[in-house]
PDB file of N, CA, C and O in Angstrom:
ATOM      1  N   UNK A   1      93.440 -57.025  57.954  1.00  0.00           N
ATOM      2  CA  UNK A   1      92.292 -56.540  58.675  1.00  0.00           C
ATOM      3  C   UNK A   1      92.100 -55.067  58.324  1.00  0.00           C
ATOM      4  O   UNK A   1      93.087 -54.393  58.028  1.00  0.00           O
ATOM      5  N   UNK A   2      90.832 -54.516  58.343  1.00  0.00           N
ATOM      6  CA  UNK A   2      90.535 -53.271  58.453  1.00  0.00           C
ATOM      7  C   UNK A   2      89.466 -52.586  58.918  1.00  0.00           C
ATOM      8  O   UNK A   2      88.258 -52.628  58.682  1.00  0.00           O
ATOM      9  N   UNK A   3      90.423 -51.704  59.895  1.00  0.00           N
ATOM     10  CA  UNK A   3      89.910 -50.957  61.418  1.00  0.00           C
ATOM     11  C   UNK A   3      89.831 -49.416  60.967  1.00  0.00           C
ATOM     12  O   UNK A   3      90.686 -48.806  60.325  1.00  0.00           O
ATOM     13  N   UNK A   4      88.653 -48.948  61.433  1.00  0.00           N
ATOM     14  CA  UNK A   4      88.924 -47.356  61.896  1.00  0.00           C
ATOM     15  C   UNK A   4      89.729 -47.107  62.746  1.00  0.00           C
ATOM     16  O   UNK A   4      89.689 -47.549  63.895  1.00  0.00           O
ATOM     17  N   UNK A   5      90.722 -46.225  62.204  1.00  0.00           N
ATOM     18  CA  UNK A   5      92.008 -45.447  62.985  1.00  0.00           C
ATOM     19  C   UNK A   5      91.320 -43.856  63.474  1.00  0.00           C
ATOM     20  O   UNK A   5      90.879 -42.966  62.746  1.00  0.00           O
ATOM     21  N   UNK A   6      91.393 -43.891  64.484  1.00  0.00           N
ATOM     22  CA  UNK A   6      91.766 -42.056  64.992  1.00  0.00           C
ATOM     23  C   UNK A   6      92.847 -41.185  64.648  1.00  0.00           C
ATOM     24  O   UNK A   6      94.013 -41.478  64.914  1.00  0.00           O
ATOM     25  N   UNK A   7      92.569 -40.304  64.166  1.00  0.00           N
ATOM     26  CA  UNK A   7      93.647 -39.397  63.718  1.00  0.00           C
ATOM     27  C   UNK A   7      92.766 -37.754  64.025  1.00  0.00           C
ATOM     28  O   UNK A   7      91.624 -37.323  64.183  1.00  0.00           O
ATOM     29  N   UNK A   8      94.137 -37.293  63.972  1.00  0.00           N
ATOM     30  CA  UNK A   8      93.749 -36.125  64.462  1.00  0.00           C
ATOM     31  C   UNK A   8      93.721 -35.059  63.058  1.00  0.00           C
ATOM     32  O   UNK A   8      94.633 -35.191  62.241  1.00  0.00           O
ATOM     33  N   UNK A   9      92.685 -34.047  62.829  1.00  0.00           N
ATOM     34  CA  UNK A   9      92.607 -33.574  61.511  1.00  0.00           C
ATOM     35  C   UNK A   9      93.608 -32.056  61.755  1.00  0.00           C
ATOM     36  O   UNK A   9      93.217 -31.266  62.613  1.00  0.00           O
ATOM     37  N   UNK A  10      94.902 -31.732  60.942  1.00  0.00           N
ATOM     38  CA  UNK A  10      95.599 -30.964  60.792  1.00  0.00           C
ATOM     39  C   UNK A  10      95.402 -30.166  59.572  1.00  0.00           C
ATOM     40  O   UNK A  10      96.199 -29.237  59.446  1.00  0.00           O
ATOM     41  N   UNK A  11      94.226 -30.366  58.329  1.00  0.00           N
ATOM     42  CA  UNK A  11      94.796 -29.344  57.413  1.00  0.00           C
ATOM     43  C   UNK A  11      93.370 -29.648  56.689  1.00  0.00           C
ATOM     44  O   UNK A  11      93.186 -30.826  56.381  1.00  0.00           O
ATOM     45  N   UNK A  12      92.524 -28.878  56.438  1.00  0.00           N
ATOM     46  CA  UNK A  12      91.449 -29.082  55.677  1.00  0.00           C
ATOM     47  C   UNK A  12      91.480 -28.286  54.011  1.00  0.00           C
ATOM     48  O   UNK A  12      92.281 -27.363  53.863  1.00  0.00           O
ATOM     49  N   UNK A  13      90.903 -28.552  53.246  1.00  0.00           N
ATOM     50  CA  UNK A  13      90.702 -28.165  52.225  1.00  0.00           C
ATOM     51  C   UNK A  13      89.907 -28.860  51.171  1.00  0.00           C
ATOM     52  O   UNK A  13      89.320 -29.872  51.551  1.00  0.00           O
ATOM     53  N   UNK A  14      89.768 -28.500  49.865  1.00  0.00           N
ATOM     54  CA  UNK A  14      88.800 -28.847  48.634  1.00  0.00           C
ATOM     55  C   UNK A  14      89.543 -29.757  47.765  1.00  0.00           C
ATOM     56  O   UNK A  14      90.697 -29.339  47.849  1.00  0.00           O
ATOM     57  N   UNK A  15      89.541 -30.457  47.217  1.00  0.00           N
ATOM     58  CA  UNK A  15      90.231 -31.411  45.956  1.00  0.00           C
ATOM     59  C   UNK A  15      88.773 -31.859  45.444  1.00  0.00           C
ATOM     60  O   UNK A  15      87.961 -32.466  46.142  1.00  0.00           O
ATOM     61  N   UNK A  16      88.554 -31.425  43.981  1.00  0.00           N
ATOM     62  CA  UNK A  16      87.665 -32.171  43.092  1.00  0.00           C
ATOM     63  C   UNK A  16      86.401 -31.804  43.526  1.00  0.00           C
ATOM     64  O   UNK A  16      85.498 -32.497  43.056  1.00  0.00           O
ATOM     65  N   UNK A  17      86.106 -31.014  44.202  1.00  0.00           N
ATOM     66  CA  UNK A  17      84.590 -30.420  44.456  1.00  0.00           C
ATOM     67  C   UNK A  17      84.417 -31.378  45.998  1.00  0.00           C
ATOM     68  O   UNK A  17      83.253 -31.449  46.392  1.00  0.00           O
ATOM     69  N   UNK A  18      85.329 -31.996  46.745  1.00  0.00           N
ATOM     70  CA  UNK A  18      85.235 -32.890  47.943  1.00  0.00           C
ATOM     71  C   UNK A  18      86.177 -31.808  48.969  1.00  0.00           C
ATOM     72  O   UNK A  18      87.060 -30.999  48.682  1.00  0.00           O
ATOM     73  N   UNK A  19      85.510 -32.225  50.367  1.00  0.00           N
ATOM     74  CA  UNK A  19      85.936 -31.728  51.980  1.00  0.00           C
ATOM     75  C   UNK A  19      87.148 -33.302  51.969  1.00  0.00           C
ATOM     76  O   UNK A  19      87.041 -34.528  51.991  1.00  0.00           O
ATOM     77  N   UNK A  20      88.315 -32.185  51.916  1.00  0.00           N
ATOM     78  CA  UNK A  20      89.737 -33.749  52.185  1.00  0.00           C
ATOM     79  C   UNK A  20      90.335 -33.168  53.094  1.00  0.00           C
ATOM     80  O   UNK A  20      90.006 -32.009  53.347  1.00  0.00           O
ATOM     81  N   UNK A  21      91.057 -33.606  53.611  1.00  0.00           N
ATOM     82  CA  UNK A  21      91.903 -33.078  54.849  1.00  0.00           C
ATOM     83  C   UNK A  21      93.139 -33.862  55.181  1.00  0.00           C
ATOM     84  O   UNK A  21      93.296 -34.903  54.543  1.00  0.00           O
ATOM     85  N   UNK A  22      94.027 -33.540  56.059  1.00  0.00           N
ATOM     86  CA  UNK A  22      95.408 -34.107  56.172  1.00  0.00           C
ATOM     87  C   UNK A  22      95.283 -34.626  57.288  1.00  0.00           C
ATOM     88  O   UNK A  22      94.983 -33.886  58.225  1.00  0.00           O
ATOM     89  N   UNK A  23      95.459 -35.928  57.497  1.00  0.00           N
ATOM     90  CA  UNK A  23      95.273 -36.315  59.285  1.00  0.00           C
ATOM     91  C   UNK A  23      96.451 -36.908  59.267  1.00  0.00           C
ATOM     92  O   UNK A  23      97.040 -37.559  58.404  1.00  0.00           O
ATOM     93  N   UNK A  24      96.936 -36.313  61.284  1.00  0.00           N
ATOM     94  CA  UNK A  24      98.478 -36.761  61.830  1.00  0.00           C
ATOM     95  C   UNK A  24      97.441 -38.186  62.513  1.00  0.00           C
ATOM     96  O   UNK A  24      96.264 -38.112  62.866  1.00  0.00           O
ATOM     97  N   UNK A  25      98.136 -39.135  62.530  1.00  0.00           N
ATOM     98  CA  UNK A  25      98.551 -40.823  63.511  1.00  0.00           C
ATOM     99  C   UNK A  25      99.226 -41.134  64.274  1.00  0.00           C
ATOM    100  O   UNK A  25      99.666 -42.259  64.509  1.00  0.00           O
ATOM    101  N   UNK A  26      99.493 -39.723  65.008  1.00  0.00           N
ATOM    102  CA  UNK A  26     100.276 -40.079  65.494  1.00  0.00           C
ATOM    103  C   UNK A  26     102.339 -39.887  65.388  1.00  0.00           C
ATOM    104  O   UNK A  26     103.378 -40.229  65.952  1.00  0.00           O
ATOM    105  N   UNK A  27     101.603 -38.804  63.809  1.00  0.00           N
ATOM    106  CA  UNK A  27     102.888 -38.535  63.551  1.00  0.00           C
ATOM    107  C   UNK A  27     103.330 -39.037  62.273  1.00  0.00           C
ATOM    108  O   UNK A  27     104.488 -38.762  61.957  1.00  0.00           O
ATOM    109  N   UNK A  28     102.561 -39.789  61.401  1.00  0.00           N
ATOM    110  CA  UNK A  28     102.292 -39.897  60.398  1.00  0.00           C
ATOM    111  C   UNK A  28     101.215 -39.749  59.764  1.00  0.00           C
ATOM    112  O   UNK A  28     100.271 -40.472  60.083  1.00  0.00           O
ATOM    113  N   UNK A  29     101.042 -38.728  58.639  1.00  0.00           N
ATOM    114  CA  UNK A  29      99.834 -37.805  58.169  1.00  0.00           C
ATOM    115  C   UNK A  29      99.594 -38.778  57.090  1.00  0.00           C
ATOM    116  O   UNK A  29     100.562 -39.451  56.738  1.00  0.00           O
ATOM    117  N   UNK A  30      98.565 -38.945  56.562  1.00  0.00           N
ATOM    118  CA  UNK A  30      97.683 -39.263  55.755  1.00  0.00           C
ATOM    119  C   UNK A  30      96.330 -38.457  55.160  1.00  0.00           C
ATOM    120  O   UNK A  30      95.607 -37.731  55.842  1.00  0.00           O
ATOM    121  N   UNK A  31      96.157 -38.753  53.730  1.00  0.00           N
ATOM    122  CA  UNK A  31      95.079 -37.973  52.845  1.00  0.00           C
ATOM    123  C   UNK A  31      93.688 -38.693  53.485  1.00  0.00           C
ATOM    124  O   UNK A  31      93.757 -39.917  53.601  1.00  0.00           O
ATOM    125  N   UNK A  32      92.284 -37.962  53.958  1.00  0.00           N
ATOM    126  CA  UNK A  32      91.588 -38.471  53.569  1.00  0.00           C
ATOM    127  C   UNK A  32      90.500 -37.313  53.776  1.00  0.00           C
ATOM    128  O   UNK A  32      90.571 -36.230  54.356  1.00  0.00           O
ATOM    129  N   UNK A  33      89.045 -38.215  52.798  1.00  0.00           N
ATOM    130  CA  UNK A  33      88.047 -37.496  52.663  1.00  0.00           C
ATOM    131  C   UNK A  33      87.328 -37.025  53.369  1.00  0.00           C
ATOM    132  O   UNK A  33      86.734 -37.907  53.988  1.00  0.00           O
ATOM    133  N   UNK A  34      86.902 -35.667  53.755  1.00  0.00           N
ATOM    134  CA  UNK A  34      86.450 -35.634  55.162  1.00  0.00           C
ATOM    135  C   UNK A  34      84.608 -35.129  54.826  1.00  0.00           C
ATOM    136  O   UNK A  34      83.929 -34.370  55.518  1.00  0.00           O
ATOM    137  N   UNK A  35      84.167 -35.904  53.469  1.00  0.00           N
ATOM    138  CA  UNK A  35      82.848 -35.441  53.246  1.00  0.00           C
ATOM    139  C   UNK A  35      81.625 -36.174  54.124  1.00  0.00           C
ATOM    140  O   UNK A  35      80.501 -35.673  54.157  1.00  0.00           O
ATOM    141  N   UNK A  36      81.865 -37.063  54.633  1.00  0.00           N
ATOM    142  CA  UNK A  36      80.763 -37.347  55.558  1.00  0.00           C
ATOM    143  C   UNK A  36      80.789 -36.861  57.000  1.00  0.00           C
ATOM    144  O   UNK A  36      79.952 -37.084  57.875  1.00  0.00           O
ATOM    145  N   UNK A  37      81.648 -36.320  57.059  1.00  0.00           N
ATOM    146  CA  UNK A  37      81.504 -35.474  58.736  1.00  0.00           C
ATOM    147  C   UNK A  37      82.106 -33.756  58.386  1.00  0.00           C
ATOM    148  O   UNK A  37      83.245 -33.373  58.651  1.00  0.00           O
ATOM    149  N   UNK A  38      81.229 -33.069  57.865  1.00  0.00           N
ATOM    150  CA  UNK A  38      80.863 -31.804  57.307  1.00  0.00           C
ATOM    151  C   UNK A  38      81.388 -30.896  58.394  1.00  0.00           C
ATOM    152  O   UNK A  38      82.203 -30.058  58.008  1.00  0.00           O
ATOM    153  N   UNK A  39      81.062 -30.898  59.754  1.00  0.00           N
ATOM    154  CA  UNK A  39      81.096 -30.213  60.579  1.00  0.00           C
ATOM    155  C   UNK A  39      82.775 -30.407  61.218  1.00  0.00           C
ATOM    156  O   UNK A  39      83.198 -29.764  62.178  1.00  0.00           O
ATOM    157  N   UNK A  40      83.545 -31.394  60.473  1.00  0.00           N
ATOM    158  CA  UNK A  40      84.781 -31.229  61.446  1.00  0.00           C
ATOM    159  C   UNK A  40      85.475 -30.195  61.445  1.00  0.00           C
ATOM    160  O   UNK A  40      85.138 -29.235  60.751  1.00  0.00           O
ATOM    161  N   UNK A  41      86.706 -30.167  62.301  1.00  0.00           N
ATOM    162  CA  UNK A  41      87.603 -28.636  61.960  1.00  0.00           C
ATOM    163  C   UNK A  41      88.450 -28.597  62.328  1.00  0.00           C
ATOM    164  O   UNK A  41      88.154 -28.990  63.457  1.00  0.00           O
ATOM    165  N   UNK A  42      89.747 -28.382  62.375  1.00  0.00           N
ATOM    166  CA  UNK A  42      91.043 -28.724  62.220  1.00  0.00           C
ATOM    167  C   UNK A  42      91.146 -28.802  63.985  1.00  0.00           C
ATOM    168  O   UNK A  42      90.625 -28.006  64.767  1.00  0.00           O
ATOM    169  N   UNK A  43      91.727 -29.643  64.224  1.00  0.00           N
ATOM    170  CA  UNK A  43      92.142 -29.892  65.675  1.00  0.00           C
ATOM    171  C   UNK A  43      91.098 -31.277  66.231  1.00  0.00           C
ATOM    172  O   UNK A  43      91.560 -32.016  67.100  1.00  0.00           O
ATOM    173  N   UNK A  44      89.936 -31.499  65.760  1.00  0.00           N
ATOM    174  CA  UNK A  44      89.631 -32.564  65.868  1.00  0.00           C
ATOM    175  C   UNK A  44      89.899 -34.087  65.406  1.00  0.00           C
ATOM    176  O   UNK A  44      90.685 -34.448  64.530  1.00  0.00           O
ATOM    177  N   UNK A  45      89.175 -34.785  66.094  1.00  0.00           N
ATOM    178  CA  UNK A  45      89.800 -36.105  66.197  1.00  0.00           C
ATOM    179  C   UNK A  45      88.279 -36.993  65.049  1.00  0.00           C
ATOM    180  O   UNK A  45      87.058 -36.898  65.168  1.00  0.00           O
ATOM    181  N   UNK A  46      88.840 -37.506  64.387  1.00  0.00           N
ATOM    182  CA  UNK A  46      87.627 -38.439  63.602  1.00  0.00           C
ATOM    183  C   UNK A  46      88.471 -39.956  63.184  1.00  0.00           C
ATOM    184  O   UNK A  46      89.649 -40.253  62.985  1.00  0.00           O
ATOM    185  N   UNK A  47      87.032 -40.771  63.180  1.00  0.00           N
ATOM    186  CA  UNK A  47      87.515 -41.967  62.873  1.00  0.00           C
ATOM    187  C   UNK A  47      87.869 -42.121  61.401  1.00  0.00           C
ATOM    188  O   UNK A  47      87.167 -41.459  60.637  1.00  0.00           O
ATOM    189  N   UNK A  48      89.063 -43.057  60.725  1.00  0.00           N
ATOM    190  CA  UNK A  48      89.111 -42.930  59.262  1.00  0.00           C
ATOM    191  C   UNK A  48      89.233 -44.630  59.118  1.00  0.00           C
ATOM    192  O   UNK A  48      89.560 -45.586  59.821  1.00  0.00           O
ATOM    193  N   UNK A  49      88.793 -44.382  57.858  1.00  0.00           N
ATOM    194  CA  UNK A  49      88.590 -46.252  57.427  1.00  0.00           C
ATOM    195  C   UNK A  49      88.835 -46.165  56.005  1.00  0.00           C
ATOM    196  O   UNK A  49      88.003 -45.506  55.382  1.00  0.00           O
ATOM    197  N   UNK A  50      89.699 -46.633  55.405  1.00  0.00           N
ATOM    198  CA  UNK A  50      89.533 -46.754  53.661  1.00  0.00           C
ATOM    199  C   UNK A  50      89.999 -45.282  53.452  1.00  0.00           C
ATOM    200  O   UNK A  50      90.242 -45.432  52.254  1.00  0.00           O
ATOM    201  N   UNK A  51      90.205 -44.428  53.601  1.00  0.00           N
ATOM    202  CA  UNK A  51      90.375 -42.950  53.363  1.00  0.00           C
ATOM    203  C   UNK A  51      89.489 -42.255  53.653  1.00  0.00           C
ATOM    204  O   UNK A  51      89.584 -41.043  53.456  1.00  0.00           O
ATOM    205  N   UNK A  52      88.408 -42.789  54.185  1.00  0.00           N
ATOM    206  CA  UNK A  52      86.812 -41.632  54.232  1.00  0.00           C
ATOM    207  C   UNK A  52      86.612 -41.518  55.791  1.00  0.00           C
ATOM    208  O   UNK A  52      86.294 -42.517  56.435  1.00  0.00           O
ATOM    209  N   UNK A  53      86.798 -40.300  56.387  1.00  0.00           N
ATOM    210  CA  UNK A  53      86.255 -40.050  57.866  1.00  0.00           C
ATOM    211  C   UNK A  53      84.981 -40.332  57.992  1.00  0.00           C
ATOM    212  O   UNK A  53      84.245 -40.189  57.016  1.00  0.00           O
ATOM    213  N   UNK A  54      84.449 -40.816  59.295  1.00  0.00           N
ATOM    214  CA  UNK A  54      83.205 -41.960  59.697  1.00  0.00           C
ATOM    215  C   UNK A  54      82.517 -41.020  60.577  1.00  0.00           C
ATOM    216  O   UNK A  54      81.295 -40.961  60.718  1.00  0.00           O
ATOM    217  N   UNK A  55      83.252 -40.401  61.068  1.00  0.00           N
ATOM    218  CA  UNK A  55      82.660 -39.619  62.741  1.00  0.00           C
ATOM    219  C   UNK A  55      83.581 -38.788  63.275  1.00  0.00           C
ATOM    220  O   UNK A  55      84.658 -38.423  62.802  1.00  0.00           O
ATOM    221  N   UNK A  56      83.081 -38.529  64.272  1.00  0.00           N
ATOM    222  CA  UNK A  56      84.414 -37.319  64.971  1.00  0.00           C
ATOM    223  C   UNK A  56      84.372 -38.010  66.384  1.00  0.00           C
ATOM    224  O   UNK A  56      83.403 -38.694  66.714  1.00  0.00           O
ATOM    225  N   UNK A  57      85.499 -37.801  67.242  1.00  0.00           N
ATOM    226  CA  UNK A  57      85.584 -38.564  68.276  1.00  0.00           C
ATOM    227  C   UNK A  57      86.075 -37.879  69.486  1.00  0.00           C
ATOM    228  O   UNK A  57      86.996 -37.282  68.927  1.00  0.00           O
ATOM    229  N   UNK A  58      86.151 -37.559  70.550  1.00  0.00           N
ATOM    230  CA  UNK A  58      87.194 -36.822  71.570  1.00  0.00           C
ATOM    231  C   UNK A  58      88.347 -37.408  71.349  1.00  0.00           C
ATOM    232  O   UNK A  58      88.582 -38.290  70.523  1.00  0.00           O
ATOM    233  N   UNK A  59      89.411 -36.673  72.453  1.00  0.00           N
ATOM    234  CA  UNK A  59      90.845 -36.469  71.511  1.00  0.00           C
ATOM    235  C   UNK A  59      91.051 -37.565  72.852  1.00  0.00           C
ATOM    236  O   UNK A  59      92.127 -38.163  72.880  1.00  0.00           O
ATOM    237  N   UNK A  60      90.037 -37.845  73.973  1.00  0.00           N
ATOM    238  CA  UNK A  60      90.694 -38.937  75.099  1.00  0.00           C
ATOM    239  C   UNK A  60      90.393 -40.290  74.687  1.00  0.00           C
ATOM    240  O   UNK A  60      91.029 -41.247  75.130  1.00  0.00           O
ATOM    241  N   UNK A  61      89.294 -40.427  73.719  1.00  0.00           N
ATOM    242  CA  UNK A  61      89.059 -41.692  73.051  1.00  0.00           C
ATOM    243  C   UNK A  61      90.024 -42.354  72.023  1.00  0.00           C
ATOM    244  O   UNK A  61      90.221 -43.544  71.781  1.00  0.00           O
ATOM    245  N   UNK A  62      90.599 -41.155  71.460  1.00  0.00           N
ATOM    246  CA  UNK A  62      91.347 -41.256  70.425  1.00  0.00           C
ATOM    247  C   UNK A  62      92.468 -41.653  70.690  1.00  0.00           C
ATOM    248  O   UNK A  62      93.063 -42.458  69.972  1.00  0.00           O
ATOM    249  N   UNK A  63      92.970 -41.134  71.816  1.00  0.00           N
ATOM    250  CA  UNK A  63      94.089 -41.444  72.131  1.00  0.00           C
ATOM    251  C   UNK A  63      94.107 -43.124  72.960  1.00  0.00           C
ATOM    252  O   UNK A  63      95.010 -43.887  72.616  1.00  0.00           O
ATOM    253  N   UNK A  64      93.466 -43.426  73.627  1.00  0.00           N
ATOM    254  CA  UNK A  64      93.174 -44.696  73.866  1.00  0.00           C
ATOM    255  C   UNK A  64      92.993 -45.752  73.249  1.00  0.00           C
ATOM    256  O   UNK A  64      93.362 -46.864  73.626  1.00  0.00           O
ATOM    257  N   UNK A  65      92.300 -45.444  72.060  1.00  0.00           N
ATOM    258  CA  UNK A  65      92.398 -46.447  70.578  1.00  0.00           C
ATOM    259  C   UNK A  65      93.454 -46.504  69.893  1.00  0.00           C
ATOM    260  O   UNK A  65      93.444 -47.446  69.100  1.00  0.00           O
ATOM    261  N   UNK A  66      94.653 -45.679  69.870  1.00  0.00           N
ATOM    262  CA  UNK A  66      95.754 -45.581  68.824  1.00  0.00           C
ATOM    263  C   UNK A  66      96.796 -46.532  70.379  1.00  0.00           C
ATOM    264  O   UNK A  66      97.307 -47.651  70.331  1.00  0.00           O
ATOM    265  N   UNK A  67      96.780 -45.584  71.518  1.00  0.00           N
ATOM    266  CA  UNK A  67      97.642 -46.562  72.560  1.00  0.00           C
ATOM    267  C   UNK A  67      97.740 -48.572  72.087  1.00  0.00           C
ATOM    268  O   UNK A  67      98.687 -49.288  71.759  1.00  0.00           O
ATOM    269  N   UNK A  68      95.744 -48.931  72.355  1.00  0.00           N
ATOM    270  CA  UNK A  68      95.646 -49.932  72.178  1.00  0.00           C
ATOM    271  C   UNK A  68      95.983 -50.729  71.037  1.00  0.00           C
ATOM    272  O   UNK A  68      96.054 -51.958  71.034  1.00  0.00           O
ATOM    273  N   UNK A  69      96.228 -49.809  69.874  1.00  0.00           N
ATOM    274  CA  UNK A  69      96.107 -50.447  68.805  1.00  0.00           C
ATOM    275  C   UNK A  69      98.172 -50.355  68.477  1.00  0.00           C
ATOM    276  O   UNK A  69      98.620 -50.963  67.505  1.00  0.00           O
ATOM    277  N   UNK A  70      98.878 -49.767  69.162  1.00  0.00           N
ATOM    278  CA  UNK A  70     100.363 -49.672  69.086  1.00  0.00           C
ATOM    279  C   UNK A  70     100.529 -50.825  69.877  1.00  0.00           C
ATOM    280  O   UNK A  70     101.336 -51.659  69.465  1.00  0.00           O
ATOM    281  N   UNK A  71      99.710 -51.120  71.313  1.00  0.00           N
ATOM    282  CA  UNK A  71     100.159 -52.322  72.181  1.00  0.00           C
ATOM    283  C   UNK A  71     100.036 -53.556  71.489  1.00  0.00           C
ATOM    284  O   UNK A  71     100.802 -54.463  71.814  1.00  0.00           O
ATOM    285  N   UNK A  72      99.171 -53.750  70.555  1.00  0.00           N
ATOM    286  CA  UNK A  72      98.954 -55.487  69.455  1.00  0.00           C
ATOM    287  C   UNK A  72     100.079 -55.191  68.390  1.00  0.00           C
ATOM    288  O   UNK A  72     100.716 -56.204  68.100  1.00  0.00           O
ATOM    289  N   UNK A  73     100.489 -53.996  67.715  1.00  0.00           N
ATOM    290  CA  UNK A  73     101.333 -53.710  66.838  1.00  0.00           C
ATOM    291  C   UNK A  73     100.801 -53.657  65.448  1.00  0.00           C
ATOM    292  O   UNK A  73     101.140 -54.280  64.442  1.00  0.00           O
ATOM    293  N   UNK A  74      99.565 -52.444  65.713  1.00  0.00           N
ATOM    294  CA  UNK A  74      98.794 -52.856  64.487  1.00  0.00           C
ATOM    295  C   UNK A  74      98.363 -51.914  63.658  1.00  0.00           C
ATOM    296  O   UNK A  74      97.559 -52.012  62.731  1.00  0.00           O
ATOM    297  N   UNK A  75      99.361 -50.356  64.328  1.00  0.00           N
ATOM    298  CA  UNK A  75      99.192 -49.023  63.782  1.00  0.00           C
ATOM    299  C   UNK A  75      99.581 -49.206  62.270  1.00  0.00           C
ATOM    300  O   UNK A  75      98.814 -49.094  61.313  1.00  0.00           O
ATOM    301  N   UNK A  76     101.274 -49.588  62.233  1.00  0.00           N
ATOM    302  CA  UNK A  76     101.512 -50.131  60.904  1.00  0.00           C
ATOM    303  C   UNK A  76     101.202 -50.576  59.869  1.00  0.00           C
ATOM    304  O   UNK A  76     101.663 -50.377  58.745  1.00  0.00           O
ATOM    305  N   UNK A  77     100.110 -51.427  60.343  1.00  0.00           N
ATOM    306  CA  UNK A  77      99.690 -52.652  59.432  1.00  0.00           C
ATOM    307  C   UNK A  77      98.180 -52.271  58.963  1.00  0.00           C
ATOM    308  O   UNK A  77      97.527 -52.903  58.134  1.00  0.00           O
ATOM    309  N   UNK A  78      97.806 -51.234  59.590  1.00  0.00           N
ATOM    310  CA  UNK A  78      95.853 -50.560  59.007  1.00  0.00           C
ATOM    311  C   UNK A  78      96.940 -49.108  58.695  1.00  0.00           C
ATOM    312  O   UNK A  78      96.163 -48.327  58.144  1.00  0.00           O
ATOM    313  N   UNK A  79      97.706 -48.716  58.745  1.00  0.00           N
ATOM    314  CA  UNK A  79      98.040 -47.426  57.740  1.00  0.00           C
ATOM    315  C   UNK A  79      99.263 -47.949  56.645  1.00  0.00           C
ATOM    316  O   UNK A  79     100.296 -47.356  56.332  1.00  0.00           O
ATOM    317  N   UNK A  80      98.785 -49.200  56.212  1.00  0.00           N
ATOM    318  CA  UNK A  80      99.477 -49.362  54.754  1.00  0.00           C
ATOM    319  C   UNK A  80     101.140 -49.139  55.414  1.00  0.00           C
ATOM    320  O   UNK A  80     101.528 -48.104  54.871  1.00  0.00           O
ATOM    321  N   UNK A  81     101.936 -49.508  56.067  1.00  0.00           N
ATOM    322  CA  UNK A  81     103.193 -49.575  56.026  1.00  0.00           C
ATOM    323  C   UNK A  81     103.629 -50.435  56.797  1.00  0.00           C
ATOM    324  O   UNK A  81     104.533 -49.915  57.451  1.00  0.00           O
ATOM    325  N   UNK A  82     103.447 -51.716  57.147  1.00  0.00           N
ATOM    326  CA  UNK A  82     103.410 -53.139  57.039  1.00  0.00           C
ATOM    327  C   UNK A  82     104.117 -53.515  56.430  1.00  0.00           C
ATOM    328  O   UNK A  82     103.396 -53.737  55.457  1.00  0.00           O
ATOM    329  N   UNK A  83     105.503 -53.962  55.998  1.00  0.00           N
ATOM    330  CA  UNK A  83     106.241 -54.280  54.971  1.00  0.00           C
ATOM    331  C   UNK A  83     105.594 -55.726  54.002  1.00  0.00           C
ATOM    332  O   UNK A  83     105.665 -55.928  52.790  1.00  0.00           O
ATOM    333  N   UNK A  84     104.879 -56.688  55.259  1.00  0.00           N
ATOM    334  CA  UNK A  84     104.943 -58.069  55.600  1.00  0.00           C
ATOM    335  C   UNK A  84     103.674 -58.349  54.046  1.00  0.00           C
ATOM    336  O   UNK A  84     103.283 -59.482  53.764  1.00  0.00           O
TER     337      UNK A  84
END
């Protein structure tokens, strides 16, 4: 399956003429592109799908979607470390 995850954006910068940024999950960071939501900025919360941020989100939504999505056991398995 594949879900937009919330993550929280910790580190912005340029790669290749693109807005990329470092997002924590919770405690595991991941690369992604942060060119369709221009206006984010480090401490915010955006949705990510495929590597490309979708939107920006509050940090109480965010946190409610990552809760729900640890209670099915499914953080693992939409950030690629799923062994299965």
């Amino acid at each position: 399956m594949c879900l937009g995850i919330p993550g929280k954006v910790v580190d912005i910068y340029e790669q290749n003429g693109l807005k990329m940024g470092k997002i924590d999950f919770g405690g595991i960071v991941k690369e992604a592109c942060l060119a369709y939501v221009p206006d984010v900025t480090i401490g915010d919360y955006t949705i990510i799908h495929v590597g490309f941020a979708l939107n920006i989100i509050d940090e109480a939504e965010a946190q409610k979607t990552l809760e729900l999505f640890d209670q099915i056991g499914m953080i693992e398995e939409e950030l690629g470390l799923d062994e299965s």
